[in-house]
C-alpha positions as CSV (number, residue, x, y, z in Angstrom):
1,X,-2.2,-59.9,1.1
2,X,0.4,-57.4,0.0
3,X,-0.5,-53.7,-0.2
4,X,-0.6,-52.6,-4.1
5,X,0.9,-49.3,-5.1
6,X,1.0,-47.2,-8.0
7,X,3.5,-47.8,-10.5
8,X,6.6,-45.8,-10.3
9,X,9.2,-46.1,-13.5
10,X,11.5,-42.9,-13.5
11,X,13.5,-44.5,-16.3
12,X,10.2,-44.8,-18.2
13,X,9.9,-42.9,-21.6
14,X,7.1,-41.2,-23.1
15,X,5.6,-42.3,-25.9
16,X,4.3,-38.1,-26.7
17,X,5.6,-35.1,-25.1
18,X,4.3,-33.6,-22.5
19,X,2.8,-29.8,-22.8
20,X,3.8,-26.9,-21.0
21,X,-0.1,-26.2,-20.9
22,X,-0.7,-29.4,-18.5
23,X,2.7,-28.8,-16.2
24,X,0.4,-26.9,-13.6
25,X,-3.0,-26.4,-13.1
26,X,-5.5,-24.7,-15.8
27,X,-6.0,-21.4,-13.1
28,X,-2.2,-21.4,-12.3
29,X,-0.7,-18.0,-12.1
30,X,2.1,-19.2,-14.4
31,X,-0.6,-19.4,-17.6
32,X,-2.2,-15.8,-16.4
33,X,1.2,-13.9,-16.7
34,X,2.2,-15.7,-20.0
35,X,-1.1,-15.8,-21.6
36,X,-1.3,-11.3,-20.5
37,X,2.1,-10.8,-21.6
38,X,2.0,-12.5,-25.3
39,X,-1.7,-11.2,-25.7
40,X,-2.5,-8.0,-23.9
41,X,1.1,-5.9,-23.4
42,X,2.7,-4.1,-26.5
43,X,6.1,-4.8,-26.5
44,X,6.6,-3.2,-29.6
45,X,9.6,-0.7,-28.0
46,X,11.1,-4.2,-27.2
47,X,10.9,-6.3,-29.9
48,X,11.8,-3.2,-32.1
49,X,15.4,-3.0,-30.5
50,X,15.9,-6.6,-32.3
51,X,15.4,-5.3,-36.1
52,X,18.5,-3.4,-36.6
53,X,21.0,-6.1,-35.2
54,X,23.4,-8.4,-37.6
55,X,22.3,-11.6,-38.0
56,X,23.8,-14.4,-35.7
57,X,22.3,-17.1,-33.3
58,X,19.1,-16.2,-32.5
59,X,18.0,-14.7,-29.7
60,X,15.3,-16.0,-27.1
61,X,11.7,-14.5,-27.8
62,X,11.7,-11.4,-26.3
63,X,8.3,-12.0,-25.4
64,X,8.7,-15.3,-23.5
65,X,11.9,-13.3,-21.7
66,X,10.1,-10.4,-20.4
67,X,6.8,-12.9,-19.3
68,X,9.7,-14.9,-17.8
69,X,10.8,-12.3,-15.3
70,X,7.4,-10.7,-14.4
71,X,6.3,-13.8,-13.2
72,X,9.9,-14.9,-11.9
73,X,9.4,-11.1,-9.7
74,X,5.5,-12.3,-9.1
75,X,7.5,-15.5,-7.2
76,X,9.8,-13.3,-5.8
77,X,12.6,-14.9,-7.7
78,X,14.9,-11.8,-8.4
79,X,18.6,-12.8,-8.6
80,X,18.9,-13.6,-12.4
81,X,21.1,-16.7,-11.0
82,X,17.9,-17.8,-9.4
83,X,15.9,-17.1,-12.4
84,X,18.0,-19.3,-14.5
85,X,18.2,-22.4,-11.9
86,X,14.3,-21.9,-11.7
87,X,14.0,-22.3,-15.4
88,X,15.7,-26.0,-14.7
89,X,14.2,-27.2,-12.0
90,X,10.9,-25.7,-11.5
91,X,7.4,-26.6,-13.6
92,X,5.9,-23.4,-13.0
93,X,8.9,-21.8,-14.5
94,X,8.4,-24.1,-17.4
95,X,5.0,-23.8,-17.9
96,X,5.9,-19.9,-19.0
97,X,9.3,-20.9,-21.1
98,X,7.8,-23.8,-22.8
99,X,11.4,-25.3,-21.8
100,X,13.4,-22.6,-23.0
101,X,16.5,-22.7,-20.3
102,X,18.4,-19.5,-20.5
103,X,21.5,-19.1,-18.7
104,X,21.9,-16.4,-15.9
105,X,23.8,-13.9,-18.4
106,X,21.3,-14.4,-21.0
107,X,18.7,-13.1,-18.0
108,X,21.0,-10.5,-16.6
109,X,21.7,-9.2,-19.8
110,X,18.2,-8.7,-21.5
111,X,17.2,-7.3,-17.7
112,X,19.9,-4.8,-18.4
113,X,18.9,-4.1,-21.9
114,X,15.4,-3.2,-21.6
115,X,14.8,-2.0,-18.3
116,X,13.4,1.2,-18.9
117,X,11.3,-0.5,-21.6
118,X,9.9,-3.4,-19.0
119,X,9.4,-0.6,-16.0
120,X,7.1,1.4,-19.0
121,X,4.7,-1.9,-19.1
122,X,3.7,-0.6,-15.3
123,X,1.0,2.1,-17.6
124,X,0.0,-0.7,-19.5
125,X,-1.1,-3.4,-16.8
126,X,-2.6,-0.3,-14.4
127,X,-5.0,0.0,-17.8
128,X,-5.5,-3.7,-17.6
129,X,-6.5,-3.4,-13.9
130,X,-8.6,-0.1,-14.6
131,X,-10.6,-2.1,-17.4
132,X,-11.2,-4.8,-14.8
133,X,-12.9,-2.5,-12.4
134,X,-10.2,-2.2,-9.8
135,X,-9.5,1.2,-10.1
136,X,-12.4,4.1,-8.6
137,X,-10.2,7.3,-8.2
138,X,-11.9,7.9,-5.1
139,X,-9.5,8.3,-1.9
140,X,-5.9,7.6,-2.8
141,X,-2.8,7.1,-0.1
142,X,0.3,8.4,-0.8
143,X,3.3,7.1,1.4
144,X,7.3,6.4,0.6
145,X,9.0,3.5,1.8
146,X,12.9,3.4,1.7
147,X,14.5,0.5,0.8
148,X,18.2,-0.2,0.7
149,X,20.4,0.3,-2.6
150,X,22.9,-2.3,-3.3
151,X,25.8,-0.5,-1.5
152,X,26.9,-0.2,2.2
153,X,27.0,2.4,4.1
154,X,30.4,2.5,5.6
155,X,31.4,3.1,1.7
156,X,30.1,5.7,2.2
157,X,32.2,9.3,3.2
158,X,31.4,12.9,4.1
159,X,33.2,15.6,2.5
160,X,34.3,16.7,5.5
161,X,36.4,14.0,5.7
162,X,37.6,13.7,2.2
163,X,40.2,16.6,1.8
164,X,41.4,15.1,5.5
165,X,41.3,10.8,4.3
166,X,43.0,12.5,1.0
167,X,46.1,14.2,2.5
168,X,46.5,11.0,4.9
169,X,46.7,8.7,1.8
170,X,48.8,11.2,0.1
171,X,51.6,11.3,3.0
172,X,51.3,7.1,3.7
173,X,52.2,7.2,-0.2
174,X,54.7,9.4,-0.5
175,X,56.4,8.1,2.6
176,X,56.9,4.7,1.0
177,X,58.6,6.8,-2.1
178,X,60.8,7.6,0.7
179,X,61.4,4.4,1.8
180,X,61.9,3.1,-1.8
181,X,64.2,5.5,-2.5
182,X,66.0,5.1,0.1
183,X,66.7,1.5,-0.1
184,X,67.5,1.0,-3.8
185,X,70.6,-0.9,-3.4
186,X,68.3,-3.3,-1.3
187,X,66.0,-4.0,-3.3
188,X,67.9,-4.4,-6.4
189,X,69.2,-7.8,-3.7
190,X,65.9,-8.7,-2.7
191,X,64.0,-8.4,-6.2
192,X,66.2,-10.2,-8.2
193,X,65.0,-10.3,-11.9
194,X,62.2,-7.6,-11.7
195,X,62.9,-3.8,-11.9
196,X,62.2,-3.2,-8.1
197,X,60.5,-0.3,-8.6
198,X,57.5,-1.5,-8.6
199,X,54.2,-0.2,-6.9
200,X,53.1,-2.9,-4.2
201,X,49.4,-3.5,-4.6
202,X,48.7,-1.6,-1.2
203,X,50.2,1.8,-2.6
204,X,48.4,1.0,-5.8
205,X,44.8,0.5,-4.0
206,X,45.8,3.8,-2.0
207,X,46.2,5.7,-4.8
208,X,43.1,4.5,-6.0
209,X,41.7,5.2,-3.4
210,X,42.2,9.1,-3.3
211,X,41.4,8.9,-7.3
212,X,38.0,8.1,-6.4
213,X,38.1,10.3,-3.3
214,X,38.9,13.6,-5.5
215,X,36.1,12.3,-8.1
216,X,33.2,12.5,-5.3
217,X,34.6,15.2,-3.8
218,X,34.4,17.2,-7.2
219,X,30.8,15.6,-7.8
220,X,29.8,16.9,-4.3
221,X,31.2,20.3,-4.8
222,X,29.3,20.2,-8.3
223,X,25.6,19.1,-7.4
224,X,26.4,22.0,-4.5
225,X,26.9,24.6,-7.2
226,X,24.1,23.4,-9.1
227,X,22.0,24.3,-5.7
228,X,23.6,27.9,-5.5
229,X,25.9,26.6,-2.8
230,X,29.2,27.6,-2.2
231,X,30.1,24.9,-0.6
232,X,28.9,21.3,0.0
233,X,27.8,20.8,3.6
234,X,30.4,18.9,5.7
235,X,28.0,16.3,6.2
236,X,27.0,15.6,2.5
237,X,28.1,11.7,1.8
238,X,28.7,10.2,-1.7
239,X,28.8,6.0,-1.6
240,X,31.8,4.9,-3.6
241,X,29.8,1.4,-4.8
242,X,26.6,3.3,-5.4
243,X,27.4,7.5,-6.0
244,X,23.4,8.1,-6.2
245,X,22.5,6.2,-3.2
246,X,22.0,8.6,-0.2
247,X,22.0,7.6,3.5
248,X,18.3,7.8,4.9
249,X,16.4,6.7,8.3
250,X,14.6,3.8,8.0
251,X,12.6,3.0,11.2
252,X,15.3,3.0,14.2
253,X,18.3,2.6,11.7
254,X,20.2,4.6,8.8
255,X,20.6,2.6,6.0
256,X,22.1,3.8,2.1
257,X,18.7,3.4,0.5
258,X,16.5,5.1,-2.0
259,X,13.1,6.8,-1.4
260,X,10.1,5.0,-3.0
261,X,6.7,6.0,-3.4
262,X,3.7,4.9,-4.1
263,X,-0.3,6.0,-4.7
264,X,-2.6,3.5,-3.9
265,X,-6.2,3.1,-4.8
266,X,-8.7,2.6,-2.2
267,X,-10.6,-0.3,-4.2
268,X,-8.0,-3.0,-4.4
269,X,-4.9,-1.3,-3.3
270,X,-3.4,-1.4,-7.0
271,X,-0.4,1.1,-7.8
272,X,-2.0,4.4,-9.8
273,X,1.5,6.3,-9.7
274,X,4.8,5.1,-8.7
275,X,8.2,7.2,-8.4
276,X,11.7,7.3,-6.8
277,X,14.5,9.7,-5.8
278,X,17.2,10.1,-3.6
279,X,16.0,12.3,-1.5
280,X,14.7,11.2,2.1
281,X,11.8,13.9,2.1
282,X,8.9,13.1,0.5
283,X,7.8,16.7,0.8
284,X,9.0,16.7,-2.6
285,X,7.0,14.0,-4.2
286,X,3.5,14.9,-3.8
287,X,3.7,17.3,-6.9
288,X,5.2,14.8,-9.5
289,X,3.1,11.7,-7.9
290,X,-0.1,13.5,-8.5
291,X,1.0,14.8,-12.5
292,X,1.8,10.8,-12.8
293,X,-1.9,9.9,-11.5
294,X,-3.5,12.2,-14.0
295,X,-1.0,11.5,-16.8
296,X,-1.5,7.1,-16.5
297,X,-5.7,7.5,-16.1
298,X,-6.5,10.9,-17.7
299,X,-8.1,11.8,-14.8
300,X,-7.3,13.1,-10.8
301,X,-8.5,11.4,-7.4
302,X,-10.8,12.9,-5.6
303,X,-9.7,12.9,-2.0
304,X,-5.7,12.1,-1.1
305,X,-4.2,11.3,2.5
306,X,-0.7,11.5,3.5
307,X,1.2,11.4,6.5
308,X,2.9,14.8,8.1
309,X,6.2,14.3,5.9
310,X,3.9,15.5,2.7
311,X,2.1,18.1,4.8
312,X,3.1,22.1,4.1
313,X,1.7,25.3,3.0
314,X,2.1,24.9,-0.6
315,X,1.6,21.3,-0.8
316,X,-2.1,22.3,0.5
317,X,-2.4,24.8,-2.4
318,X,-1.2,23.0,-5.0
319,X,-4.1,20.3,-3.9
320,X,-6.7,22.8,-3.8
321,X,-5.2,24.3,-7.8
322,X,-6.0,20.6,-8.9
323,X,-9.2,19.6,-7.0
324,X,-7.8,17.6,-4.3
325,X,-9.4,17.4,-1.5
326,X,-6.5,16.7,1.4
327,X,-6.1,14.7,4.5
328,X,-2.5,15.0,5.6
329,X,-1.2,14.5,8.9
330,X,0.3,18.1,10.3
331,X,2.6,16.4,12.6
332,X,2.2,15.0,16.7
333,X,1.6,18.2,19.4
334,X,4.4,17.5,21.9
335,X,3.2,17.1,25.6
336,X,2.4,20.3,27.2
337,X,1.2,21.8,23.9
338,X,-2.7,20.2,24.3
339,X,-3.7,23.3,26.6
340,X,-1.9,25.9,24.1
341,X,-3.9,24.6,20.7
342,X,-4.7,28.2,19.6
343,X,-1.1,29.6,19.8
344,X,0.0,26.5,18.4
345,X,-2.0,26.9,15.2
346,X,-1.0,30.5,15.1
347,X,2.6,29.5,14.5
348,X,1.4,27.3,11.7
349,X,0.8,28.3,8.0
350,X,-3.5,29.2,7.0
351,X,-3.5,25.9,5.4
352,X,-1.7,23.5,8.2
353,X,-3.6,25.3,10.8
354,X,-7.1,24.6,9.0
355,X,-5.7,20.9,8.0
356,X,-5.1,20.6,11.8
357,X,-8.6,21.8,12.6
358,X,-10.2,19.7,10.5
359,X,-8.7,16.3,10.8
360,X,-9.1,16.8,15.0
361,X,-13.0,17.8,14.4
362,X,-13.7,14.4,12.2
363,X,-11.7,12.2,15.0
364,X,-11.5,8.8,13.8
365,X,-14.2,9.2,11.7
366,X,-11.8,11.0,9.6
367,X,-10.8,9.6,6.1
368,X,-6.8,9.8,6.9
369,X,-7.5,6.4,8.6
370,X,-7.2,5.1,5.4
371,X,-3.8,5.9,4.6
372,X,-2.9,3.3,7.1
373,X,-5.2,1.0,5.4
374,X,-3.2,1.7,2.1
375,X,0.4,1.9,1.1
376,X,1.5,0.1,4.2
377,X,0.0,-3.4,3.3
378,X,1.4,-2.7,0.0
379,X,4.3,-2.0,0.9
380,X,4.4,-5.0,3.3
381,X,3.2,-7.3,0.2
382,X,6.7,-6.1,-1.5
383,X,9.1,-6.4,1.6
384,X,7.7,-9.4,3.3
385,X,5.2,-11.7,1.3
386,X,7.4,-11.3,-1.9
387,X,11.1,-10.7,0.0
388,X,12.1,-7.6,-1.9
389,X,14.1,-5.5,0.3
390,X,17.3,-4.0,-1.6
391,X,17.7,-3.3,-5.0
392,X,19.8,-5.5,-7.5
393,X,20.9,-2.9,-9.9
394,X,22.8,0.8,-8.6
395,X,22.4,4.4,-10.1
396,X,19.2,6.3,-9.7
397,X,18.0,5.9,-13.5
398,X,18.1,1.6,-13.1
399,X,16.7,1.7,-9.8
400,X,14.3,3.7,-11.1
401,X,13.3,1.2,-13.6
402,X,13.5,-1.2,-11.1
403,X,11.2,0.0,-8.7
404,X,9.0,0.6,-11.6
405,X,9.0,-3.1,-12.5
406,X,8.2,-3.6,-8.6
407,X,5.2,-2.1,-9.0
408,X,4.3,-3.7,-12.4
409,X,4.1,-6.6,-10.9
410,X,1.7,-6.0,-7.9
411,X,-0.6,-4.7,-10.0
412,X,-0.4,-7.8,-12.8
413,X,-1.2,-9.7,-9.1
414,X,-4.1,-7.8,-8.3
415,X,-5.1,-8.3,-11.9
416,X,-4.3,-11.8,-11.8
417,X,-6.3,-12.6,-8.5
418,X,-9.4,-10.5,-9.4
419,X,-9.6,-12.5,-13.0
420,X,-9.3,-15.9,-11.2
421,X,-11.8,-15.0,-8.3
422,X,-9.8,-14.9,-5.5
């Protein structure tokens, strides 16, 4: 007897439409980011932006567009190209749209638009997640992470070698005036109907070339004044493709990057404060990062760990002004230095020296061996689980917002995972 199967009829009709609601699961995360966007985020700064425009083809919902890319960035989905395809071919996707299929411009573009407005919803969603009980304010890890900008390195140029590439281009230029000049009743033969005198498209991209060398050269020499500087260091690079992007150590390698940070909650590593700049030390950051804790909860941690690059005399005060109790690294002893402790601390600040004391007392029974336990897994839930390793957009204010978004959206999965049990 022959084997029955289910029927399969993919030219069968339905007799009622499906719904969106039944595409996946009840618990799906595709229902939790729609359902939190259209009924526990204000987007009034977004929706605003609509009220003043002519009237024409409507728009897609706002809402449904910004629930669409937080959970297309929860999926890792960042490329607005992907995002649109997904929209076609995925349920999930779907499920979030209700079958809305907007093209890749449409994405790009609203993306583009409200950026700044979608990177403020990161406040919002750490309130959601502080409501849930996922927040304690007890020990917080601070760490940076750099990750690459969307420009490459060998764009890059120092200004040491500007005035030097500039005077090159500048001769190679004017010795095919020369050459032009030169040879006029040639090329009067040879070019027949056209004037002859034309640039050729490698003397145009040359002159290019040194217009956008003098513009970073001038930027350079600017930002140097504006640091009482005479003089831009030699060394100081400026990326043509991306102007704000600096070039930073990452690991083993140099890569042009930005500097993100993060200040993660011991509880359920959720984001309480998230920043960028473009500068590799993160010295810098510990001030800002710890107004931007107290700012998005009202309140300060009690205890905060950092590794050596945060660790200095006046980051140790400013901790102690606001009630901090510290545990940053002071930096590795090099070999030969274990027998010469005491002189060793002497060449260190009050503070360093006493951090040092301290965290070598406690062993590993110190808390620092959290910080470990802390940004680096979130980090590594960024980079790795949800593949985001170089920024789509360029200049430091959109990949400011973009990072912010980044960090929006762990947070709305921490959310999402403690609400569903997991």
């Amino acid at each position: 007897m022959a084997k029955t199967f289910r029927e399969w009829n993919v030219e069968q009709s339905w007799l009622l439409p499906p719904s969106v609601m039944d595409f996946v699961p009840p618990d799906h995360l595709a229902h939790f980011v729609r359902d939190t966007v259209r009924e526990q985020l204000d987007l009034f700064e977004i929706l605003a932006s609509y009220e003043q425009e002519e009237r024409g083809y409507p728009p897609y919902h706002p809402v449904m567009m910004s629930a669409l890319l937080l959970y297309a960035y929860c999926q890792g989905v960042y490329s607005s190209r992907r995002i649109a395809r997904a929209c076609q071919e995925r349920v999930d996707f779907m499920a979030v749209t209700g079958l809305n299929r907007p093209d890749f411009r449409t994405v790009s573009d609203f993306r583009k638009r409200h950026l700044q407005a979608l990177g403020g919803l990161f406040v919002q969603v750490l309130q959601l997640c502080r409501r849930a009980g996922l927040v304690s304010l007890g020990h917080v890890a601070l760490d940076g992470t750099k990750i690459k900008a969307n420009a490459n390195k060998h764009k890059a140029m120092s200004y040491g070698r500007m005035s030097e590439s500039e005077r090159r281009l500048r001769q190679e230029v004017r010795s095919w005036f020369d050459k032009a000049a030169a040879a006029d009743a040639a090329e009067d033969r040879e070019h027949a109907n056209r004037r002859g005198d034309e640039l050729p498209d490698w003397v145009a991209d040359k002159q290019r070339r040194i217009q956008k060398i003098r513009e970073a050269r001038a930027a350079l020499e600017a930002e140097a004044a504006a640091h009482g500087q005479a003089a831009p260091k030699p060394k100081a690079q400026r990326n043509f493709t991306d102007s704000d992007s600096r070039i930073m150590k990452s690991g083993s390698d140099y890569v042009q990057a930005y500097n993100a940070q993060a200040a993660v909650d011991e509880k359920a590593q959720v984001i309480l404060a998230q920043d960028l700049s473009n500068n590799a030390s993160d010295a810098l950051q510990l001030d800002p990062m710890l107004g931007q804790i107290k700012a998005n909860l009202g309140r300060q941690a009690r205890e905060l760990s950092a590794d050596a690059g945060y660790c200095s005399e006046g980051n140790l005060a400013l901790l102690a002004r606001r009630h901090v109790r510290p545990y940053l690294a002071t930096g590795r002893q090099r070999h030969g230095q274990a027998s010469a402790t005491s002189r060793t601390n002497r060449q260190l600040g009050a503070r360093v020296s006493a951090m040092r004391t301290s965290l070598a007392r406690a062993g590993r029974r110190s808390r620092y061996r959290l910080r470990k336990q802390l940004p680096e897994p979130v980090f590594g839930q960024i980079k790795q689980a949800r593949g985001f390793r170089q920024f789509l957009l360029r200049g430091l204010s959109n990949v400011k917002g973009e990072w912010s978004l980044i960090c929006t959206v762990h947070n709305l999965l921490k959310l999402a995972k403690a609400q569903r049990g997991g």
